[in-house]
PDB file of N, CA, C and O in Angstrom:
ATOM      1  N   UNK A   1     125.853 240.939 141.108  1.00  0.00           N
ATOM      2  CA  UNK A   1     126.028 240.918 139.660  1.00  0.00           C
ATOM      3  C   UNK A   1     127.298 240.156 139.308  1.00  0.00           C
ATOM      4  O   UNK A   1     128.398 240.580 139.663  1.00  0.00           O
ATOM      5  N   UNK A   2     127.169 239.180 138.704  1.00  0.00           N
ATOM      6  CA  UNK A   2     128.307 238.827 138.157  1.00  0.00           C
ATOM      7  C   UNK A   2     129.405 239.366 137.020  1.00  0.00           C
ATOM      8  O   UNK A   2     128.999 239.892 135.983  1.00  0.00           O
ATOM      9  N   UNK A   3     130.657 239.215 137.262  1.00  0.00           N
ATOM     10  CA  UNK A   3     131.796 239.583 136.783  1.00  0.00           C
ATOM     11  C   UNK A   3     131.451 239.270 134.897  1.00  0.00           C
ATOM     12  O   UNK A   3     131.798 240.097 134.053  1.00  0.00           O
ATOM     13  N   UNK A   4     130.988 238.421 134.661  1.00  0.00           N
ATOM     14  CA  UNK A   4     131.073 238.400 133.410  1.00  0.00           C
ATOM     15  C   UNK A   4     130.381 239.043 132.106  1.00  0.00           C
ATOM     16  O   UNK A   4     129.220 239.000 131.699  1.00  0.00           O
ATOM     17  N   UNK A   5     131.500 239.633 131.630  1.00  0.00           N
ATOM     18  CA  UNK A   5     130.722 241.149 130.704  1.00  0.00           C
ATOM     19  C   UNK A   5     130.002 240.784 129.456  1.00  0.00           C
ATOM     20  O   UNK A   5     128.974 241.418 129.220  1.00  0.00           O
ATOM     21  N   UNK A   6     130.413 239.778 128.541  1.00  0.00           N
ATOM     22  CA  UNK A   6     129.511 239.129 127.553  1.00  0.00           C
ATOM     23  C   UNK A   6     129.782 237.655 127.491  1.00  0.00           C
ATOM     24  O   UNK A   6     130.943 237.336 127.235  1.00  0.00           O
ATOM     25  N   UNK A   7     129.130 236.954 127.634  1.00  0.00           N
ATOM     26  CA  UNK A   7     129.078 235.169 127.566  1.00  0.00           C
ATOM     27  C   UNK A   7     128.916 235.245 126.498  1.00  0.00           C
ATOM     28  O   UNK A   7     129.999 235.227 125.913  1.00  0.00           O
ATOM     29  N   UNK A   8     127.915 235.345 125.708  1.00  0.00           N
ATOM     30  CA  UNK A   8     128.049 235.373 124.585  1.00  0.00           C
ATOM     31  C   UNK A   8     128.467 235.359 123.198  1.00  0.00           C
ATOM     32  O   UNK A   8     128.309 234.573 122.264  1.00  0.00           O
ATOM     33  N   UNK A   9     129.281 236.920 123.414  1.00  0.00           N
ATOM     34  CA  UNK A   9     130.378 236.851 122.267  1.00  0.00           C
ATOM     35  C   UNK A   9     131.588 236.144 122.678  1.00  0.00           C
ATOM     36  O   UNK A   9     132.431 235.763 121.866  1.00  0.00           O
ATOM     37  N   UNK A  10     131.677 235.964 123.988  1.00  0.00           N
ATOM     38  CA  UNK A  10     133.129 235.306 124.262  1.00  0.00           C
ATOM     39  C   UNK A  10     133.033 233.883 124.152  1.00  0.00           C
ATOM     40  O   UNK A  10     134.124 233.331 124.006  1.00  0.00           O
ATOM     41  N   UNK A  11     131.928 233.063 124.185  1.00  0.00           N
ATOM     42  CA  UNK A  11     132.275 231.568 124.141  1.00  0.00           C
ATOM     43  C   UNK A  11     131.167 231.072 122.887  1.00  0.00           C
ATOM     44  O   UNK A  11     129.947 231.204 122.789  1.00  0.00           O
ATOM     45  N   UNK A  12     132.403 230.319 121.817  1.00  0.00           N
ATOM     46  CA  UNK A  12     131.556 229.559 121.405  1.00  0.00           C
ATOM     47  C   UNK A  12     131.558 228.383 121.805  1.00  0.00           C
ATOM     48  O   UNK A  12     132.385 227.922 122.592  1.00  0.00           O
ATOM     49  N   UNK A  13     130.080 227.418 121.002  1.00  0.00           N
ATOM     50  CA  UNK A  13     129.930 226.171 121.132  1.00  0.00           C
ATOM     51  C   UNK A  13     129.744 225.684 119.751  1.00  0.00           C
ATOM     52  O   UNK A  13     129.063 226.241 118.891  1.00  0.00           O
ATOM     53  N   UNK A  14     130.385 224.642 119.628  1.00  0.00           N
ATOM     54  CA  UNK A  14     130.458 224.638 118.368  1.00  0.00           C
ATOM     55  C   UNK A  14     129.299 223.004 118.041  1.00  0.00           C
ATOM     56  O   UNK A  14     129.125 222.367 119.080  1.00  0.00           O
ATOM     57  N   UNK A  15     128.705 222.490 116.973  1.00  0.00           N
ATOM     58  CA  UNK A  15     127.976 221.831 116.615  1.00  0.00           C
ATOM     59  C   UNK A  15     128.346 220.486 117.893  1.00  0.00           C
ATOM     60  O   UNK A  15     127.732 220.259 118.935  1.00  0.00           O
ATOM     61  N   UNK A  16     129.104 220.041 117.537  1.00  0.00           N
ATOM     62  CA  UNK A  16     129.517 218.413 118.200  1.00  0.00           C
ATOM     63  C   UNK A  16     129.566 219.098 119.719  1.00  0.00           C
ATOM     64  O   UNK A  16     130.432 218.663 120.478  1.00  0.00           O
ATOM     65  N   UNK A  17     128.676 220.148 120.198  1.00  0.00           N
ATOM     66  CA  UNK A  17     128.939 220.589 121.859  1.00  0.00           C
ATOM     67  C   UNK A  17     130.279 220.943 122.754  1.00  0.00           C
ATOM     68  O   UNK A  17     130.227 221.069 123.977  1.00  0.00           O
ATOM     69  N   UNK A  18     131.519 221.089 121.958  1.00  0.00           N
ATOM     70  CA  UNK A  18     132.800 221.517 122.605  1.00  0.00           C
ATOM     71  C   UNK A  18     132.632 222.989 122.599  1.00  0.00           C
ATOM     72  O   UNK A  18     132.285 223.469 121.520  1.00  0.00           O
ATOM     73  N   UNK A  19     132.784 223.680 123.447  1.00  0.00           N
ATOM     74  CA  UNK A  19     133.145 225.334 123.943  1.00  0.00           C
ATOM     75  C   UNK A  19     134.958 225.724 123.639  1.00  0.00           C
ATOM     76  O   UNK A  19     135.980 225.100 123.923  1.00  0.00           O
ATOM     77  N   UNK A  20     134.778 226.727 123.106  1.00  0.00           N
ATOM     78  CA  UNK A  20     135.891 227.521 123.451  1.00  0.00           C
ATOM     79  C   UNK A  20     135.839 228.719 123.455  1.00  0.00           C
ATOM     80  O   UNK A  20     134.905 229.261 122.863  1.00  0.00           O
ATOM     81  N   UNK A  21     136.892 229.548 124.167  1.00  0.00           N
ATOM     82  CA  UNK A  21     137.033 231.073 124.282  1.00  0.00           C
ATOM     83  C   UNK A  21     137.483 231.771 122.779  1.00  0.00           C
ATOM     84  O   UNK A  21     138.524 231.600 122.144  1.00  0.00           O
ATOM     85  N   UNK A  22     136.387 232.556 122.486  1.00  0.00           N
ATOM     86  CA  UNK A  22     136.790 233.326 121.159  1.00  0.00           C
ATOM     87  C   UNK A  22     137.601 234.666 121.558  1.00  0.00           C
ATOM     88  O   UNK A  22     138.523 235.032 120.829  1.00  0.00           O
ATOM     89  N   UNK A  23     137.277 235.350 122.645  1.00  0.00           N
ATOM     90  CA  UNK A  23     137.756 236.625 123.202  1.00  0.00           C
ATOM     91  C   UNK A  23     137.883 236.926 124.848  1.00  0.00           C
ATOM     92  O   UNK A  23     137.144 237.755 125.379  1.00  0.00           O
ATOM     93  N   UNK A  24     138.772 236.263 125.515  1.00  0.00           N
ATOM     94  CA  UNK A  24     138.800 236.677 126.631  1.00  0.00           C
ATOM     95  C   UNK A  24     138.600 237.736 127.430  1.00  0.00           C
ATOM     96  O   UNK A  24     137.963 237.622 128.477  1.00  0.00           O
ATOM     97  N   UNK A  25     139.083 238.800 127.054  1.00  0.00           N
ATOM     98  CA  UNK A  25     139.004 240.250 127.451  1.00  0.00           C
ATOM     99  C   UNK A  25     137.606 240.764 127.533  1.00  0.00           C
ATOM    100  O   UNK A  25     137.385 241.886 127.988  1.00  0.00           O
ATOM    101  N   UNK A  26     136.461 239.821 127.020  1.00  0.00           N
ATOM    102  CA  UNK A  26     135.550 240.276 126.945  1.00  0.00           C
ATOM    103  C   UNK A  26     134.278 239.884 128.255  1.00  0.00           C
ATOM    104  O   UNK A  26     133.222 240.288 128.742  1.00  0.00           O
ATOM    105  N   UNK A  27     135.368 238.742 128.350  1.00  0.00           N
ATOM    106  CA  UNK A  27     134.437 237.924 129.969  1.00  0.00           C
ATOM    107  C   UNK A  27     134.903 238.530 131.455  1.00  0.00           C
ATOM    108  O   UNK A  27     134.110 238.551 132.396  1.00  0.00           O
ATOM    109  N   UNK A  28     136.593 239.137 131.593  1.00  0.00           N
ATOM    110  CA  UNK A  28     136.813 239.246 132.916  1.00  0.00           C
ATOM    111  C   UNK A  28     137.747 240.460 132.942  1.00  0.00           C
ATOM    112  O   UNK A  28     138.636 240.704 132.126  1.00  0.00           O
ATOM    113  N   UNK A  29     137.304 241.374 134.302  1.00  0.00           N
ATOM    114  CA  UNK A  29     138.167 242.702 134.340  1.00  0.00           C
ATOM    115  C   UNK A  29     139.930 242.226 135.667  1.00  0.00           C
ATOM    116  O   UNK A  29     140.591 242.959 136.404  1.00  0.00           O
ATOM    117  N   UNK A  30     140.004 241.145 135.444  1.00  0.00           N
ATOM    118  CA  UNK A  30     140.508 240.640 136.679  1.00  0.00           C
ATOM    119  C   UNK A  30     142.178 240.723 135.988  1.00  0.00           C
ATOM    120  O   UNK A  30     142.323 240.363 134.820  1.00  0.00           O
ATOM    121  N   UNK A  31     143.305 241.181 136.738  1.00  0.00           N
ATOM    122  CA  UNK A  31     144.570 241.060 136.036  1.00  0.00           C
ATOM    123  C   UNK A  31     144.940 239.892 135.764  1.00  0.00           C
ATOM    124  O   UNK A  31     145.327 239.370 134.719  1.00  0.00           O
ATOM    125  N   UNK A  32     144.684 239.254 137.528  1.00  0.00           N
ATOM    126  CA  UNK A  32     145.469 238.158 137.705  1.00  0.00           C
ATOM    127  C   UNK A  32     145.142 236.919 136.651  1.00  0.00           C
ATOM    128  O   UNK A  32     143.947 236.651 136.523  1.00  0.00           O
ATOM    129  N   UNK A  33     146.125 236.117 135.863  1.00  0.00           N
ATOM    130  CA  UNK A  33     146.380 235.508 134.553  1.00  0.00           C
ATOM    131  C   UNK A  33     145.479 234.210 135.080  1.00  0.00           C
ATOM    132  O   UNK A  33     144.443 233.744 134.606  1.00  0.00           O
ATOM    133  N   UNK A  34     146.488 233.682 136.577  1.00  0.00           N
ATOM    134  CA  UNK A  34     145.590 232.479 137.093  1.00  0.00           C
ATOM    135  C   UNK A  34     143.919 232.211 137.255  1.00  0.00           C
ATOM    136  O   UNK A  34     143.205 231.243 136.993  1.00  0.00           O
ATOM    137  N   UNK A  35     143.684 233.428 137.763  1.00  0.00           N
ATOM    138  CA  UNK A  35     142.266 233.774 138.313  1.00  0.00           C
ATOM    139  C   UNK A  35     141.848 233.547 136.737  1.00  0.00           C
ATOM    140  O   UNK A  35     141.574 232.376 136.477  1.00  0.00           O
ATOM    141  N   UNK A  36     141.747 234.546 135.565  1.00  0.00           N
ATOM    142  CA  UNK A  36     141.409 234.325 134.471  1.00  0.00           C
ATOM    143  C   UNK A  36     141.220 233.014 133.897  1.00  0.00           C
ATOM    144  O   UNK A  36     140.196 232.606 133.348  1.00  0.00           O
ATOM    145  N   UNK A  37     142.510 232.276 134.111  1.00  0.00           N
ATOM    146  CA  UNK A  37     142.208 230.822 133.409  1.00  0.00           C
ATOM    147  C   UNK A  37     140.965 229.835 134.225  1.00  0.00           C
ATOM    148  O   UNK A  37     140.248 229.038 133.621  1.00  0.00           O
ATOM    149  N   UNK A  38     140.898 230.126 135.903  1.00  0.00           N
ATOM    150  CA  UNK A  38     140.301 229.600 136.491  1.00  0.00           C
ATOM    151  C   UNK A  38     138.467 229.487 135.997  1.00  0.00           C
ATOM    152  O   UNK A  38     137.613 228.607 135.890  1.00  0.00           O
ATOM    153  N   UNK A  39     138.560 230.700 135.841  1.00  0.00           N
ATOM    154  CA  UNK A  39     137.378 231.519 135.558  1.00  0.00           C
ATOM    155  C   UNK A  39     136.699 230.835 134.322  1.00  0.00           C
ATOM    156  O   UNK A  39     135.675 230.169 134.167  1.00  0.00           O
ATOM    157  N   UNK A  40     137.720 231.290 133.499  1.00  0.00           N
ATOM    158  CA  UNK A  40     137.812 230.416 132.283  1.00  0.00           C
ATOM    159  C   UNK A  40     137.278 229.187 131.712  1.00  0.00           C
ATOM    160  O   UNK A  40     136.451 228.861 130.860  1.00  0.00           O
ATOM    161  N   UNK A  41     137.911 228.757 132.351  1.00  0.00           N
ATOM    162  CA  UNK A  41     137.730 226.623 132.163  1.00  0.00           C
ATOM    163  C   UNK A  41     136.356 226.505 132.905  1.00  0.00           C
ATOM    164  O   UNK A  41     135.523 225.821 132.310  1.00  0.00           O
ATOM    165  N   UNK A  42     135.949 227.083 134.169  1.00  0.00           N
ATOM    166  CA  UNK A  42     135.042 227.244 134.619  1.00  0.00           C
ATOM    167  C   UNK A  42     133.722 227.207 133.888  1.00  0.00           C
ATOM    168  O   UNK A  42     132.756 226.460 134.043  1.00  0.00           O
ATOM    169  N   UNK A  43     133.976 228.431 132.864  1.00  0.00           N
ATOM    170  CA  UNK A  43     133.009 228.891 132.417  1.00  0.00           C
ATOM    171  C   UNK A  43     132.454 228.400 131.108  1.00  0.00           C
ATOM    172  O   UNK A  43     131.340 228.674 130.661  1.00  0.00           O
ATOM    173  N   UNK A  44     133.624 227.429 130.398  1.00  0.00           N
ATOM    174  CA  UNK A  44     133.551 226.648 129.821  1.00  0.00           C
ATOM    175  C   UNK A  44     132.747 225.344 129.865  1.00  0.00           C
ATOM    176  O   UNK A  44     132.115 224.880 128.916  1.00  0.00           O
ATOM    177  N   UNK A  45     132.846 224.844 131.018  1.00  0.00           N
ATOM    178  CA  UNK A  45     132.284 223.732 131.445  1.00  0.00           C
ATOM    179  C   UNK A  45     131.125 223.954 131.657  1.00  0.00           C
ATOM    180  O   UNK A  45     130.380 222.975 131.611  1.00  0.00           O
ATOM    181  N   UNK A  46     130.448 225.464 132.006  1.00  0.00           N
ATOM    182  CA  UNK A  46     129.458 224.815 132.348  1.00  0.00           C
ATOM    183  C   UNK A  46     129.008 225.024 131.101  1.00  0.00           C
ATOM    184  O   UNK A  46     128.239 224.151 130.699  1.00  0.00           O
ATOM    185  N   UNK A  47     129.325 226.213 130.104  1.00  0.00           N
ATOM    186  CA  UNK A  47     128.678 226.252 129.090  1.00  0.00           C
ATOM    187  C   UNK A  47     128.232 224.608 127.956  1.00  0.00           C
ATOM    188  O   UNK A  47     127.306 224.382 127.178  1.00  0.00           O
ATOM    189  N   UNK A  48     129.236 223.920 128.338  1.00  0.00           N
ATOM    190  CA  UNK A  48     129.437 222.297 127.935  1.00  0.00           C
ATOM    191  C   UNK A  48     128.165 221.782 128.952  1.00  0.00           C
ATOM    192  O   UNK A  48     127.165 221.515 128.286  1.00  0.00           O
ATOM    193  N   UNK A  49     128.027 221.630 130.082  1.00  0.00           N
ATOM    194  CA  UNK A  49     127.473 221.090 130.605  1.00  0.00           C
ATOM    195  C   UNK A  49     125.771 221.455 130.161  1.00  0.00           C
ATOM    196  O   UNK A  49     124.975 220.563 129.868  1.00  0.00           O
ATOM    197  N   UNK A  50     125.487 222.638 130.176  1.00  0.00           N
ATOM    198  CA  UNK A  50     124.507 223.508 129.656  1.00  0.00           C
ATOM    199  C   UNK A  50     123.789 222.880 128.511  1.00  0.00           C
ATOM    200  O   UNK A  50     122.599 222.570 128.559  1.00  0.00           O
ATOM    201  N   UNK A  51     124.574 222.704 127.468  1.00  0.00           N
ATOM    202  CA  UNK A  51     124.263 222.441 126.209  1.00  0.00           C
ATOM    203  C   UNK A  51     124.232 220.689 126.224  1.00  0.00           C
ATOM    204  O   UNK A  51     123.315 220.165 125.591  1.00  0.00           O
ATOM    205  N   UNK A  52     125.080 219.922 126.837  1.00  0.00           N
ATOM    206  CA  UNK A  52     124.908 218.902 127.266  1.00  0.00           C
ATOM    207  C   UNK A  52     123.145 217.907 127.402  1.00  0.00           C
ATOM    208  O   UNK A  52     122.445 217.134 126.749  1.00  0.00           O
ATOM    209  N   UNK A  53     123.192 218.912 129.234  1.00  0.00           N
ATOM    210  CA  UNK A  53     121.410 218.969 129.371  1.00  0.00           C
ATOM    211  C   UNK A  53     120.706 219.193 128.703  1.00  0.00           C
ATOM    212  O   UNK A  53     119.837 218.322 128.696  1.00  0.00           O
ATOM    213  N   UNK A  54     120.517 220.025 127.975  1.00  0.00           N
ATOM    214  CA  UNK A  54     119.592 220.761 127.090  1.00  0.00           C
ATOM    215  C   UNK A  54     119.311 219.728 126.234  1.00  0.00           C
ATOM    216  O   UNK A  54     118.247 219.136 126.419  1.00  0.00           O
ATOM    217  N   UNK A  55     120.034 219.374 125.331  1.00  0.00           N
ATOM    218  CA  UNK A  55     120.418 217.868 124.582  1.00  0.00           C
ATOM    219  C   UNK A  55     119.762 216.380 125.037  1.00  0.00           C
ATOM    220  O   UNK A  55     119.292 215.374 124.506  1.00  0.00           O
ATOM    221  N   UNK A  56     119.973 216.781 126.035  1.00  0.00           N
ATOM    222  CA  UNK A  56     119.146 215.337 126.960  1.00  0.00           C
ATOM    223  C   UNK A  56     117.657 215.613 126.815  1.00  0.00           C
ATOM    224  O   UNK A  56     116.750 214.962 126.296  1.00  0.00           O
ATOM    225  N   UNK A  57     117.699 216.922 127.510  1.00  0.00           N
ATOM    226  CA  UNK A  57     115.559 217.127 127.236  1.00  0.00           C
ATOM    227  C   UNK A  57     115.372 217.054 126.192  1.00  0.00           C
ATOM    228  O   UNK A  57     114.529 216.175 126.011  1.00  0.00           O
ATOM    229  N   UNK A  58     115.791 217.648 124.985  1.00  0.00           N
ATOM    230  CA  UNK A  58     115.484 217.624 124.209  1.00  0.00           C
ATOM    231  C   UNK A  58     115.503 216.228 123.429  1.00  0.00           C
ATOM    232  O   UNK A  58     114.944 216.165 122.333  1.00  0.00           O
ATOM    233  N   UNK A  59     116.179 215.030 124.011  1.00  0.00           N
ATOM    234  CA  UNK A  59     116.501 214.107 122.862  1.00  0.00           C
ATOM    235  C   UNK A  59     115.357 212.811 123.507  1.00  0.00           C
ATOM    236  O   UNK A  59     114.928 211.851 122.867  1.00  0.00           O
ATOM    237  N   UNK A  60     114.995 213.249 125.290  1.00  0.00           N
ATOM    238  CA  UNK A  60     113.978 212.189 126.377  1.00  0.00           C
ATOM    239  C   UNK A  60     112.856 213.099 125.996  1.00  0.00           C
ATOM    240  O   UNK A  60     111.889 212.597 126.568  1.00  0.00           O
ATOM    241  N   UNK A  61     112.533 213.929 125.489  1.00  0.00           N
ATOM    242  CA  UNK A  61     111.491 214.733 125.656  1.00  0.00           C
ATOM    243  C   UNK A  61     110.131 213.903 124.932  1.00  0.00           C
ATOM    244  O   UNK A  61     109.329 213.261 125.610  1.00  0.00           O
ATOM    245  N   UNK A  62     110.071 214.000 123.927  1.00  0.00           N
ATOM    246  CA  UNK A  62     108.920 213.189 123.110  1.00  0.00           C
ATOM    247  C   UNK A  62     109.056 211.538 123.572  1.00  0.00           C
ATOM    248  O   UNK A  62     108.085 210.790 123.682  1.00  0.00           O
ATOM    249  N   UNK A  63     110.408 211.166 123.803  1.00  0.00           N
ATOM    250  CA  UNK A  63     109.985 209.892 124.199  1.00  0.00           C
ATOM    251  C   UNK A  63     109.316 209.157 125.297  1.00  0.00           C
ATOM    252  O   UNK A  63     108.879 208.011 125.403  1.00  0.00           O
ATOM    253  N   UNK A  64     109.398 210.501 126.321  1.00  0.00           N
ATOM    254  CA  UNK A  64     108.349 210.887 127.654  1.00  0.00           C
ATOM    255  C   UNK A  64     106.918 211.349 127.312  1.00  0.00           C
ATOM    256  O   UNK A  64     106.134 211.275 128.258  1.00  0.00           O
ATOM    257  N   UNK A  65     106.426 211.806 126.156  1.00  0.00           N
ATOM    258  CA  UNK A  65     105.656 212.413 126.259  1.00  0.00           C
ATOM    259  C   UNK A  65     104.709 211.084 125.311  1.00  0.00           C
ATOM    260  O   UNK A  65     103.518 211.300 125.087  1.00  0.00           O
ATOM    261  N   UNK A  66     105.358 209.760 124.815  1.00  0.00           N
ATOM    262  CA  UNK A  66     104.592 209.006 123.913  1.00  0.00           C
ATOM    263  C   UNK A  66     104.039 207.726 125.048  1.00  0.00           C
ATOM    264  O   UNK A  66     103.310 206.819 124.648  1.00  0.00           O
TER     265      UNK A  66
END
């Protein structure tokens, strides 16, 4: 199971596809500050990357399908 308690409420994405952390405390039970940021940026990216792809199918999709 992974460590992370809500993705959700903790990251937005905002229209133009940039992520940021709305509430940290809500993604990791971990003290250490480093580990957190690691985690963090991490989790950011992929959420960027995520929405990224998604974007792609969605934008090759019909033009594959004509």
């Amino acid at each position: 199971m992974s460590n992370v308690l809500n993705q959700e409420e903790a990251v937005e994405v905002t229209s133009d596809g940039r992520a940021y952390i709305k509430n940290a405390n809500l993604l990791f039970r971990e003290k250490s500050e480093m580990d957190r940021l690691r985690k963090l940026s991490a989790l950011a990216q992929k959420v960027i990357n995520s929405r990224r792809a998604a974007r792609k199918r969605n934008e090759s999709g019909p033009a594959k399908a004509a």
